[in-house]
C-alpha positions in Angstrom: -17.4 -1.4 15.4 -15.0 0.0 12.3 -12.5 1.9 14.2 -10.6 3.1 16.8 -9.0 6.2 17.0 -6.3 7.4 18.4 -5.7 10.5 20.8 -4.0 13.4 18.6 -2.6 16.2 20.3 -2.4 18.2 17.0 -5.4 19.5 15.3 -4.8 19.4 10.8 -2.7 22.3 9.4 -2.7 23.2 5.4 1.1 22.3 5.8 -0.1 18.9 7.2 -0.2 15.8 5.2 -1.9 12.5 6.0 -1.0 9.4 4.1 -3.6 6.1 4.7 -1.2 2.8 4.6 -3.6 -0.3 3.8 -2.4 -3.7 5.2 -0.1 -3.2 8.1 2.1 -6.3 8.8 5.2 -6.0 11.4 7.5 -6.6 8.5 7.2 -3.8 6.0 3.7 -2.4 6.7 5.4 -1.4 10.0 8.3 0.2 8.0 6.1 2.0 6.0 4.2 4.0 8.7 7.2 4.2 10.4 8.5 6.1 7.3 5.8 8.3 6.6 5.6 9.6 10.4 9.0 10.4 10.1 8.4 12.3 7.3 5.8 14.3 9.2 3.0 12.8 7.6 -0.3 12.3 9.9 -0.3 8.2 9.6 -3.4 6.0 9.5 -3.3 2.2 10.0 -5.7 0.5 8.0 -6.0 -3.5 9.1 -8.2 -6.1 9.5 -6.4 -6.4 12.8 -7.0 -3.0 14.1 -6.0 -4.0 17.8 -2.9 -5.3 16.7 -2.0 -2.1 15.5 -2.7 0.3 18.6 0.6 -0.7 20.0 2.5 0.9 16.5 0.2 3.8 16.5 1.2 4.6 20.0 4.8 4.5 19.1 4.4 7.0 15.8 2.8 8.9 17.8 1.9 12.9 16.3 -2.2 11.9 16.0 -1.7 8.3 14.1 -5.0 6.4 13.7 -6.3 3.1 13.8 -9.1 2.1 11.3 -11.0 -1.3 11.0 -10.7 -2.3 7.2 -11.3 -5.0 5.0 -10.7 -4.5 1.5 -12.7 -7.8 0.1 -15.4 -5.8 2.4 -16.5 -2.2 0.2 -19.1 -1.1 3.0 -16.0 -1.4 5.4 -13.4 0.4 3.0 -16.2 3.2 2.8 -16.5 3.0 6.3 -12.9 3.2 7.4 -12.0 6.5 5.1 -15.1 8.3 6.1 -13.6 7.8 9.9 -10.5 9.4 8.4 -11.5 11.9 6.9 -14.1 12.8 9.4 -11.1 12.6 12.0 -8.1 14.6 10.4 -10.6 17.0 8.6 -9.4 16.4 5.1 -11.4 15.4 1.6 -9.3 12.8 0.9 -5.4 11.3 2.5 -2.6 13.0 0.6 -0.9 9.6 -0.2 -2.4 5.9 -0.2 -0.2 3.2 0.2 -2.0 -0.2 -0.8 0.5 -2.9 0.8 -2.4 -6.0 1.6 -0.9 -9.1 2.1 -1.9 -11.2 -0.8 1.0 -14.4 -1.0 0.0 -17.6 -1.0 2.7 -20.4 -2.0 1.7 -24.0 -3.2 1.9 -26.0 -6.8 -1.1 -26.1 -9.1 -1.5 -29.7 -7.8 -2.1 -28.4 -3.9 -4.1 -25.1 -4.7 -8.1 -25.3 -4.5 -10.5 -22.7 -6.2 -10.9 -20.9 -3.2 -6.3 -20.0 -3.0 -6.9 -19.0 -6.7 -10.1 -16.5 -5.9 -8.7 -15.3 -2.2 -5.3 -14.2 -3.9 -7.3 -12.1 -6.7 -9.6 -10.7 -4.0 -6.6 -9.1 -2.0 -4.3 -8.2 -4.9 -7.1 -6.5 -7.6 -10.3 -6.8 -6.0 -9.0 -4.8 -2.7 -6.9 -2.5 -4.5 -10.4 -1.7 -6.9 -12.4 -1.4 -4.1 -9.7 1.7 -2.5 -9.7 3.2 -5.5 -13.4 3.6 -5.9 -13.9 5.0 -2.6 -10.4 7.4 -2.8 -10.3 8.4 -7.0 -12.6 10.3 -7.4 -12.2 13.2 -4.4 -8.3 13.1 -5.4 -9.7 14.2 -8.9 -11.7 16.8 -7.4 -9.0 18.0 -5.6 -6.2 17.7 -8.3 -3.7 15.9 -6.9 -3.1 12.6 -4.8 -1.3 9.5 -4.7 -1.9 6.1 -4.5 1.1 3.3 -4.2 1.1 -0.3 -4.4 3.6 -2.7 -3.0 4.3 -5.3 -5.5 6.2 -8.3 -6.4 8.6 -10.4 -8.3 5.1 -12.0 -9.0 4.1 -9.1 -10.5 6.3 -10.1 -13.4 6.8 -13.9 -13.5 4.8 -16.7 -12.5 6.7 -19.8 -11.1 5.4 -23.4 -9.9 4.6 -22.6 -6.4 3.3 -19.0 -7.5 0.1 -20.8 -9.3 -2.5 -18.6 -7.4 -0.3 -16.1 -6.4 1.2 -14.6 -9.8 -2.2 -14.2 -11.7 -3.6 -12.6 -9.0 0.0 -10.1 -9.1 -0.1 -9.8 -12.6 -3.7 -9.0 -12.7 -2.7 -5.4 -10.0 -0.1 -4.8 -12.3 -2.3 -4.3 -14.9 -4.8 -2.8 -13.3 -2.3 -0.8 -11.7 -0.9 0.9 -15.7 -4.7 1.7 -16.6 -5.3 3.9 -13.4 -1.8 5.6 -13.9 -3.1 6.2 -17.5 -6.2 7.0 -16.6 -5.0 9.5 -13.4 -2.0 10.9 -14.5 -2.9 13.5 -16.5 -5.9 14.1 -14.0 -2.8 15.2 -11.1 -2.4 11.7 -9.3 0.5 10.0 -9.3 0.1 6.0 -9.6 3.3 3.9 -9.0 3.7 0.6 -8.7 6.8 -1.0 -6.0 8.0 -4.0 -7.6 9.7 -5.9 -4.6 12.5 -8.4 -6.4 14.1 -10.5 -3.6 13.6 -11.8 -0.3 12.5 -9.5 2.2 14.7 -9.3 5.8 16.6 -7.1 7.1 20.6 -7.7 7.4 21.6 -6.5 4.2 23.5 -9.2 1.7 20.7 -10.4 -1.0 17.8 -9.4 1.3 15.5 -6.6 -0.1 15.5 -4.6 3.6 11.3 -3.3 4.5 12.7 -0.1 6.0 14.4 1.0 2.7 10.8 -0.2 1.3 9.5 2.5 3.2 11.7 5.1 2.4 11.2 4.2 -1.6 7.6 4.5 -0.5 7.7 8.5 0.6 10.1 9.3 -1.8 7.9 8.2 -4.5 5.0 9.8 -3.5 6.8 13.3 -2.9 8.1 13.2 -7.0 7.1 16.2 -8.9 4.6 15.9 -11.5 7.5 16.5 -14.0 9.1 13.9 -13.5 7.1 10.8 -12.0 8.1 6.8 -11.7 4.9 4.0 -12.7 7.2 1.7 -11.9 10.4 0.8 -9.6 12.0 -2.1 -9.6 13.6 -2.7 -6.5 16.1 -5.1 -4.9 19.1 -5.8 -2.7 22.6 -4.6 -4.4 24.1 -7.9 -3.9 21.2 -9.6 -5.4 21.1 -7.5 -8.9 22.7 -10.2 -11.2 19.4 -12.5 -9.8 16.9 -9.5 -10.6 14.0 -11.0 -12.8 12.4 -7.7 -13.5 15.7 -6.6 -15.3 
């Protein structure tokens, strides 16, 4: 079983966009959908814990999907967007957000082979695996976007980031050759480089609904004008920003 859809009361318009969020945690994933629905995107939840998600898809509401989807797994990434595009009646999502969960947090001394390979398989190998299956009918089309949610780890590694950071710094640059490589094809690669903690409540605290708004507003730029990379943090935390 790879999916589950949704009921949709509204059948796809040309003024219609759908934007396919990969990695759906109740933290910022959950922000992110919530951001995109309210920017009348159709929204598809793509999870590896697709029942978890039926609850959120409920509350967007306006025809959001739920689609089985793991992104170590290419036969299921194929799956999942076939059952999207099948269901919305599109070629490809206007916008995909790649926002896996990838962390892992130990010292060189604690991690095993299998932390070191399970980080890189979430943070490159995933991300490689979307954008075999969603690249090339964007370049058909001529326009598309695909965004990643980064980290600090993106940038820097640190002792407890020993499997972690590698794996970050290895999306980052994988990240810059598709931008290269797309950009001038009509998709828009960008790259959200999350420096700080991630609550809400404001103070030093990077806050996952303003993640979500950074997320739409970035795919909406003009091809005149468009960000690779932000850099984003909470005001009172900018004399700690790494990525400065």
């Amino acid at each position: 079983r790879f999916f589950t859809p949704l009921p949709s009361t509204c059948s796809q318009t040309m003024k219609e966009k759908v934007a396919a969020l990969i990695g759906v945690g109740p933290l910022v994933g959950r922000q992110i959908a919530a951001a995109y629905a309210k920017a009348n995107y159709k929204v598809s939840l793509l999870s590896r814990s697709v029942h978890d998600l039926e609850r959120l898809a409920g509350e967007l509401g306006g025809g959001t999907t739920a689609f089985f989807c793991d992104v170590t797994q290419p036969s299921t990434v194929r799956a999942a967007f076939q059952r999207l595009r099948s269901h919305y009646g599109v070629d490809e999502p206007d916008v995909v957000v790649y926002n896996v969960r990838d962390w892992h947090f130990d010292n060189f001394d604690s991690i095993v082979a299998s932390d070191f390979t399970r980080c890189w398989q979430l943070a490159s190998l995933g991300l490689f695996h979307v954008a075999k299956e969603v690249l090339p009918g964007m370049k058909k089309r001529g326009h598309g976007v695909l965004g990643i949610t980064g980290a600090t780890a993106n940038w820097r590694g640190l002792p407890q980031t020993a499997a972690f950071a590698p794996a970050k710094a290895a999306q980052r640059s994988f990240a810059q050759s598709l931008a290269r490589d797309y950009g001038p094809k009509g998709i828009h690669v960008y790259l959200i480089v999350v420096d700080g903690v991630i609550a809400e409540g404001g103070g030093t605290s990077v806050s996952p609904s303003a993640i979500g708004d950074t997320h739409v507003m970035l795919s909406e730029q003009k091809s005149g004008a468009w960000t690779f990379e932000l850099n984003l943090t909470a005001g009172l935390g900018f004399d700690k920003l790494v990525t400065l």
